[in-house]
C-alpha positions as a Markdown table, in Angstrom:
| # | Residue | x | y | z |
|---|---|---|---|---|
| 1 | Unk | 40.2 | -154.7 | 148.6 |
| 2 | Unk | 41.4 | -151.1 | 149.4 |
| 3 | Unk | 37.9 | -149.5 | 148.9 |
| 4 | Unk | 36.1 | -152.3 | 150.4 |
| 5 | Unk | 38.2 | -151.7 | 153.1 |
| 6 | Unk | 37.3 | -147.9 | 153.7 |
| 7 | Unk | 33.6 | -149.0 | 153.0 |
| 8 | Unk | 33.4 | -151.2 | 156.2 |
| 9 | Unk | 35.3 | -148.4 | 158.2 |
| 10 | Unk | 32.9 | -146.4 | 157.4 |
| 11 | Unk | 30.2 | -148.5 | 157.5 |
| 12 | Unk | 31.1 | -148.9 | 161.7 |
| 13 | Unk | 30.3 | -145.5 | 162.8 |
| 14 | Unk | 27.8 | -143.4 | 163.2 |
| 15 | Unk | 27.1 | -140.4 | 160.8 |
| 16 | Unk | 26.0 | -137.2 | 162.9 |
| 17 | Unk | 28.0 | -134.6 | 161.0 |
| 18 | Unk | 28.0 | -134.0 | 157.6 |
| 19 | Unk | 25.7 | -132.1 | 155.9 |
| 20 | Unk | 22.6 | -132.8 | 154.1 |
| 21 | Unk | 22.9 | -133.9 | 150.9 |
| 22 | Unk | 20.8 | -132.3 | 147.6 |
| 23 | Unk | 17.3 | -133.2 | 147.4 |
| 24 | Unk | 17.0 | -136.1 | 144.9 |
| 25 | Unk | 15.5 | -135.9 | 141.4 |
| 26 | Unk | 12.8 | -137.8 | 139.9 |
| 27 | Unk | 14.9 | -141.3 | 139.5 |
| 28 | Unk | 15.7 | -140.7 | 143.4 |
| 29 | Unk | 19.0 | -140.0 | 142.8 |
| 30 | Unk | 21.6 | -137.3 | 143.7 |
| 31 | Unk | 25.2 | -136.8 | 143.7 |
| 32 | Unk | 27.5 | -135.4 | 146.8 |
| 33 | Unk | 30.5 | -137.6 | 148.0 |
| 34 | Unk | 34.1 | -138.5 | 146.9 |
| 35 | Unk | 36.4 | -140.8 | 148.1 |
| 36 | Unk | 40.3 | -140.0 | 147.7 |
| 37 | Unk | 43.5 | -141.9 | 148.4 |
| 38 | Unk | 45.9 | -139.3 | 150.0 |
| 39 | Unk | 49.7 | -140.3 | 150.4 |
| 40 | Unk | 49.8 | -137.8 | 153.6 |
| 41 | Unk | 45.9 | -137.3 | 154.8 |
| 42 | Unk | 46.9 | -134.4 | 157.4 |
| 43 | Unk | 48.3 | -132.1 | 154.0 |
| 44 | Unk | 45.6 | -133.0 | 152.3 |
| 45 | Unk | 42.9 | -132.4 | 155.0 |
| 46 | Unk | 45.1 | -128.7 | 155.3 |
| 47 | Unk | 44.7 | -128.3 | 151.6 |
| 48 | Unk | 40.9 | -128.9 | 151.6 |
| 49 | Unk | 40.1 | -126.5 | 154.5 |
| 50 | Unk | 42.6 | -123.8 | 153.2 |
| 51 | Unk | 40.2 | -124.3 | 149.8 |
| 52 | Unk | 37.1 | -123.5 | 151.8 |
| 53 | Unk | 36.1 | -127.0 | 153.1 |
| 54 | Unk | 34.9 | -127.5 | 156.8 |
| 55 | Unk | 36.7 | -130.5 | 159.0 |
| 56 | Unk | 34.2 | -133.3 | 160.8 |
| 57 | Unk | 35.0 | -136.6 | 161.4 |
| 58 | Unk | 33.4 | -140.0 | 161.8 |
| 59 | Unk | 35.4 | -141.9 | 164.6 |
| 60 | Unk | 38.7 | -142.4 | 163.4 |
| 61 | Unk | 37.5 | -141.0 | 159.3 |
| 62 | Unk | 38.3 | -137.5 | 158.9 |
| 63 | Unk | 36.1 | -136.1 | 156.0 |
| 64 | Unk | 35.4 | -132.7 | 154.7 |
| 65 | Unk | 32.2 | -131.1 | 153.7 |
| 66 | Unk | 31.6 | -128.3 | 151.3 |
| 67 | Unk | 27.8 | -127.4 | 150.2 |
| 68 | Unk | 26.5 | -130.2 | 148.5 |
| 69 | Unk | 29.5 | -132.3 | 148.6 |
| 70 | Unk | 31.1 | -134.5 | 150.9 |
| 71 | Unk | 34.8 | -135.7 | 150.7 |
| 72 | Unk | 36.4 | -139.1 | 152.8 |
| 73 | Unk | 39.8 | -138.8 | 152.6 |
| 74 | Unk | 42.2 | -141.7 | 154.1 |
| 75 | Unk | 45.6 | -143.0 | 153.2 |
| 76 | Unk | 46.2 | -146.3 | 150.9 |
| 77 | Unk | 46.1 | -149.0 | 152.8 |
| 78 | Unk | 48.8 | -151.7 | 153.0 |
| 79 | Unk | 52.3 | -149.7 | 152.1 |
| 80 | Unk | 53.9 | -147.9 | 155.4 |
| 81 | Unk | 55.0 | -145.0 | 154.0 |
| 82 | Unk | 51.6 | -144.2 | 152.4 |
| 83 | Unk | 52.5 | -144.5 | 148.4 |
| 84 | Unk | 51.4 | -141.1 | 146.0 |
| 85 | Unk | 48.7 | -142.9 | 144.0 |
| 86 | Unk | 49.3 | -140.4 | 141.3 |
| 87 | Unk | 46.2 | -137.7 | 140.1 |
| 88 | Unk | 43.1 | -138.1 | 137.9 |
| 89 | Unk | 44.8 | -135.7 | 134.6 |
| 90 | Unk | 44.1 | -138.3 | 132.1 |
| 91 | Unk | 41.7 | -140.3 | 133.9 |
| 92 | Unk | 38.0 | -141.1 | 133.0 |
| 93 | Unk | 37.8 | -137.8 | 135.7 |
| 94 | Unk | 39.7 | -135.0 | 134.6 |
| 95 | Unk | 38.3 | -132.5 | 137.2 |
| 96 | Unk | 36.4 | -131.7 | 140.1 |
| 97 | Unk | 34.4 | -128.5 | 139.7 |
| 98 | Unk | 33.5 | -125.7 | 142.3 |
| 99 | Unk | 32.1 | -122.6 | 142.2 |
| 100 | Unk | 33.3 | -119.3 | 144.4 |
| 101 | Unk | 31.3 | -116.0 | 144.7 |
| 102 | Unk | 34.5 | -114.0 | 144.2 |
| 103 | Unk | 36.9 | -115.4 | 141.9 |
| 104 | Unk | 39.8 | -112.9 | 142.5 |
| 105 | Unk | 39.7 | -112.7 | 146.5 |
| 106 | Unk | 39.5 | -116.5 | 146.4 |
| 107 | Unk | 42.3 | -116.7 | 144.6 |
| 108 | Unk | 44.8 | -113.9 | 146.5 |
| 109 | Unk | 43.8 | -115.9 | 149.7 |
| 110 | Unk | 44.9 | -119.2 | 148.5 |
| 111 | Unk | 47.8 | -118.2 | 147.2 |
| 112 | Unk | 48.9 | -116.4 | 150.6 |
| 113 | Unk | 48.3 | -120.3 | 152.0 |
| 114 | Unk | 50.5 | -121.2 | 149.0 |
| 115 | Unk | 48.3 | -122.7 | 146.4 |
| 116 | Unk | 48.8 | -121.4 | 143.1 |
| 117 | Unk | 45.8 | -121.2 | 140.5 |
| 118 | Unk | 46.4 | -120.9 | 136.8 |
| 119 | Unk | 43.5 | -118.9 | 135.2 |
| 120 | Unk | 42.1 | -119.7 | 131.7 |
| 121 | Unk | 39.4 | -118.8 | 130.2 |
| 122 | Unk | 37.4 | -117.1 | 133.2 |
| 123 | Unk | 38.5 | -121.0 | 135.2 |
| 124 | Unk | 41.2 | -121.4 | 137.8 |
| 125 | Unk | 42.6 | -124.8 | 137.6 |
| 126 | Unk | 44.4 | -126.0 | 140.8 |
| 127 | Unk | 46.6 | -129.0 | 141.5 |
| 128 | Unk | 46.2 | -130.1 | 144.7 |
| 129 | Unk | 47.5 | -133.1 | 147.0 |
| 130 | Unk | 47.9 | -136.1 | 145.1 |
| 131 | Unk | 48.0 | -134.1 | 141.9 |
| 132 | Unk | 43.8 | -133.9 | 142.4 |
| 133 | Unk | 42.9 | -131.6 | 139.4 |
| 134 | Unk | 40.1 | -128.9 | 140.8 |
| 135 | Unk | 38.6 | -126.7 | 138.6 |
| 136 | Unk | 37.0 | -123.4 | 139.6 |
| 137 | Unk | 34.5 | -120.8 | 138.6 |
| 138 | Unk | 33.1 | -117.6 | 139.8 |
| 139 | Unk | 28.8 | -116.9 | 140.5 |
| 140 | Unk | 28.6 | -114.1 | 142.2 |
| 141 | Unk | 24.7 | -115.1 | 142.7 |
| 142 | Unk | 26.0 | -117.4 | 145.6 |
| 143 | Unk | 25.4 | -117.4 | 149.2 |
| 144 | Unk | 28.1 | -119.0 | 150.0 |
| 145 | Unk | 31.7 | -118.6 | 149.3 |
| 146 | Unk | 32.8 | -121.7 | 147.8 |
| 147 | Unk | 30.0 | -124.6 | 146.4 |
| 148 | Unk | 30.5 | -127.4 | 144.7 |
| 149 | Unk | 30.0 | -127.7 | 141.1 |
| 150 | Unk | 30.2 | -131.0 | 139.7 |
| 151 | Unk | 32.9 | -132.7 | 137.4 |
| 152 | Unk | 34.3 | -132.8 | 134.2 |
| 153 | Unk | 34.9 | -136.5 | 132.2 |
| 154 | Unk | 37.0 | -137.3 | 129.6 |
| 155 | Unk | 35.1 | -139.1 | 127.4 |
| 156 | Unk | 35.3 | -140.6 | 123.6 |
| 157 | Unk | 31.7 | -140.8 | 122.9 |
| 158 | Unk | 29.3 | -138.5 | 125.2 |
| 159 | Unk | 26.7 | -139.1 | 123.6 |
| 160 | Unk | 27.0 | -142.8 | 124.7 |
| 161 | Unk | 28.8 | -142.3 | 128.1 |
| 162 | Unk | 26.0 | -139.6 | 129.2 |
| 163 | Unk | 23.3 | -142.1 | 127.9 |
| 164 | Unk | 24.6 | -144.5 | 130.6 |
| 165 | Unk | 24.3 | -141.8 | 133.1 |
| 166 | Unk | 21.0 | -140.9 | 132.6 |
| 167 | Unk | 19.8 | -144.4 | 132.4 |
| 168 | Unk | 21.2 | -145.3 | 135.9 |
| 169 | Unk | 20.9 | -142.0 | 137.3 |
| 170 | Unk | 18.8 | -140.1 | 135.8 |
| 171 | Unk | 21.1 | -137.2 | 134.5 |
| 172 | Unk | 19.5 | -134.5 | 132.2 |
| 173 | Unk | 21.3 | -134.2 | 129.3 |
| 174 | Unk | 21.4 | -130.7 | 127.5 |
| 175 | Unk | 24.1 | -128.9 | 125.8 |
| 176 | Unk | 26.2 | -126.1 | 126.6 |
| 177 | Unk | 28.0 | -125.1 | 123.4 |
| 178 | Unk | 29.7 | -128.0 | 122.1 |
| 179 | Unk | 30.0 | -129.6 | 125.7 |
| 180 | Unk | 27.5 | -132.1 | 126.7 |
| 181 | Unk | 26.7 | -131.9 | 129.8 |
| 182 | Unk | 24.2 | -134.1 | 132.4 |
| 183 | Unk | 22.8 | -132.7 | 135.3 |
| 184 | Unk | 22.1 | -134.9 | 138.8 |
| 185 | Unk | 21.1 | -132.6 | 142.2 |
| 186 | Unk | 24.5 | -132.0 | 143.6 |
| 187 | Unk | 26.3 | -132.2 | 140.2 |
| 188 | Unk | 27.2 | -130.5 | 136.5 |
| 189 | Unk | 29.0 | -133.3 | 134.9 |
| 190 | Unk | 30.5 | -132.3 | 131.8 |
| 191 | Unk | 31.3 | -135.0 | 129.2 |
| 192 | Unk | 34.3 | -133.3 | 127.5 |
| 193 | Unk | 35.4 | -135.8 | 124.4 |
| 194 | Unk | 39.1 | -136.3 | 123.9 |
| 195 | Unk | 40.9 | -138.6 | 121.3 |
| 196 | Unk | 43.7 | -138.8 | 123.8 |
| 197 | Unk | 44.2 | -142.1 | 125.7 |
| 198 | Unk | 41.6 | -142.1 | 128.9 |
| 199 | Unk | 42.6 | -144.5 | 132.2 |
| 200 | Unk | 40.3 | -145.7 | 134.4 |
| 201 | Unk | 40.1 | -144.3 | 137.8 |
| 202 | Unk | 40.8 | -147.6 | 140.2 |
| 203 | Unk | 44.7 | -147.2 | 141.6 |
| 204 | Unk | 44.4 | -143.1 | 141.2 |
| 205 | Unk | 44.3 | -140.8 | 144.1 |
| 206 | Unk | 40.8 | -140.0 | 143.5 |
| 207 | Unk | 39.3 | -143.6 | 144.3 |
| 208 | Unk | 35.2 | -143.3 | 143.6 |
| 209 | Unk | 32.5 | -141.0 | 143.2 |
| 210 | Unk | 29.4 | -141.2 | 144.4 |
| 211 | Unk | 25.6 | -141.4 | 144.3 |
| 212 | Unk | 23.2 | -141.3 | 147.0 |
| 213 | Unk | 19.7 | -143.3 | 145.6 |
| 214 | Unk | 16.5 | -144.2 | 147.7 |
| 215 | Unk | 16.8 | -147.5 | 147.6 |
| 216 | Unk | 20.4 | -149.4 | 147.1 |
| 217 | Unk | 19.3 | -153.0 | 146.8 |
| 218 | Unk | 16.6 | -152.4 | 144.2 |
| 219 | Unk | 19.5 | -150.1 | 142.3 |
| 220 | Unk | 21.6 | -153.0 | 142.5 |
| 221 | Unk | 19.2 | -155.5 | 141.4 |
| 222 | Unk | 18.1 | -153.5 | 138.3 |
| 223 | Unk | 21.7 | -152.9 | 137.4 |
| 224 | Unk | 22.7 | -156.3 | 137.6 |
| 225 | Unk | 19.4 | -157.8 | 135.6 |
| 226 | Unk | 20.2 | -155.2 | 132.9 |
| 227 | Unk | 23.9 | -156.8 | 133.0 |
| 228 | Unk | 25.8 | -154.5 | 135.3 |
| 229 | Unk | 28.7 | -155.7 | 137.1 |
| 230 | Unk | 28.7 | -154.8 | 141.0 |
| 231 | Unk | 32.7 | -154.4 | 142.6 |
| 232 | Unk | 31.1 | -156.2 | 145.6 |
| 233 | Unk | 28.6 | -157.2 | 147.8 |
| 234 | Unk | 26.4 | -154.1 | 149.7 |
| 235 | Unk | 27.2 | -153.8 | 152.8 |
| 236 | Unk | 24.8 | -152.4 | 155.4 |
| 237 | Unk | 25.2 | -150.8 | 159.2 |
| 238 | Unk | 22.2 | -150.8 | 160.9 |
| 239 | Unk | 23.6 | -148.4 | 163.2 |
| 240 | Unk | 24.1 | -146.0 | 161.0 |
| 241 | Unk | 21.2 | -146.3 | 158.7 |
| 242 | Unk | 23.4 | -146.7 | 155.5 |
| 243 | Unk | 23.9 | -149.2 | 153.1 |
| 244 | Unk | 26.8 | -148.6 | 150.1 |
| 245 | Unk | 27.6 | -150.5 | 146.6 |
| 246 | Unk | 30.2 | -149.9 | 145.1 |
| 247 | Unk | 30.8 | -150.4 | 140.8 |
| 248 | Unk | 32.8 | -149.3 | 137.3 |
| 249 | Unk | 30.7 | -147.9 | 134.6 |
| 250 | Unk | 31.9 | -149.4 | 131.2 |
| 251 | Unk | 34.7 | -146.4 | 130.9 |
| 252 | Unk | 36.2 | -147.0 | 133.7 |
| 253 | Unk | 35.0 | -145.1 | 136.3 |
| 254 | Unk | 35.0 | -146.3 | 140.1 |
| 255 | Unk | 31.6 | -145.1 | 141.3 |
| 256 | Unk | 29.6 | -145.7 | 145.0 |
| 257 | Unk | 26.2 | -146.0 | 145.4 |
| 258 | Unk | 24.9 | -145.4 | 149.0 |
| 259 | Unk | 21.1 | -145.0 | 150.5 |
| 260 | Unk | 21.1 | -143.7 | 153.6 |
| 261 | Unk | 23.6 | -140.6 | 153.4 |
| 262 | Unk | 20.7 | -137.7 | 152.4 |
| 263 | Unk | 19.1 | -138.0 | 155.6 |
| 264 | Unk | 22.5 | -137.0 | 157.4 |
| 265 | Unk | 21.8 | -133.5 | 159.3 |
């Protein structure tokens, strides 16, 4: 009920802001949006920008943008105060991922804003709002200063939870030492295996990730003749040109499907 009702909130405005999304690969699909459940929206919004992000909104939605990933953050709905829905450590999502072209300034300018990064292994990890777990990297090759990256799962089996990726969305599986890892335009998803307990993501504080495909219904119809279990019905604005689905993968993973979002300016 919560996500469906953030879907139809967003689904009543127009989108005029946010940045164009990667350009698809050959199964029409890419990545670029997250949704996240913030107990106070305005610290979390702070926290974003502080990290590099750029504020926009759509009507009463306030959403951030980074290249090649967009983030709608809004409070849980129903409790007054706002509830902490607690982070994704030990989720089915363990981090996001972003990239910086200079690891060390980024970090002495976050932490004169007050956010402390613990640095492992050439990584900063960062806690953010809502105990969001944010992993970040240095290419100095980048144009930019901050990009996103992708995301790192907790997994038992990759070679069967990435095999479910690339069926439905066409990730490229290779390997990167012993990680396996699937790549979609927009995202590096590493399937990191774990023989610790993983939770599903539904009631954490990052709600859904999501994928932008060319055409949502025929998504939804192949997924559901091959089995697949939608969360709901799509729902569709005319006005806006977007249509969204929303679904769990069979680990537990909370995931939207949109059409409509890569021809946002």
């Amino acid at each position: 009920m919560k996500n469906t009702v953030f879907l139809l909130l967003l689904l009543c405005v127009t989108v005029p802001l946010l940045a164009q999304l990667p350009a698809p690969n050959t199964d029409g699909v890419s990545a670029g949006h997250h949704i996240f459940r913030a107990k106070d929206v305005e610290v979390a919004n702070k926290f974003w920008v502080t990290l590099g992000g750029e504020p926009a909104a759509l009507a009463q939605i306030k959403l951030m943008k980074f290249p090649g990933v967009l983030l709608f953050i809004s409070a849980p709905r129903g409790a007054n105060p706002a509830p902490s829905l607690g982070g994704n450590h030990g989720t089915t999502v363990e981090f996001i991922t972003f990239k910086v072209k200079d690891l060390k300034a980024s970090m002495a300018k976050w932490k004169e804003a007050g956010i402390e990064a613990k640095v492992e292994g050439g990584a900063a990890t960062i806690v953010g709002p809502d105990d969001v777990q944010i992993r970040v990297t240095e290419d100095k090759t980048l144009t930019s200063p901050i990009v996103s990256d992708g995301l790192v799962m907790n997994v038992a089996n990759a070679e069967e939870v990435s095999g479910w990726y690339a069926k439905w969305f066409g990730a490229k599986i290779t390997k990167s030492g012993k990680d396996t890892v699937g790549e979609i335009p927009g995202a590096r998803i590493v399937f990191r295996v774990t023989k610790d307990p993983i939770t599903p993501m539904k009631g954490h504080s990052f709600g859904l990730l999501g994928f932008e495909v060319k055409d949502v219904q025929d998504f939804a119809k192949r997924y559901q003749e091959a089995g697949g279990k939608l969360d709901g019905q799509i729902a569709t604005s005319a006005t806006a040109h977007l249509s969204v689905v929303q679904l769990t993968d069979p680990w537990g993973t909370s995931i939207e499907v949109s059409q409509g979002l890569n021809a946002v300016k």
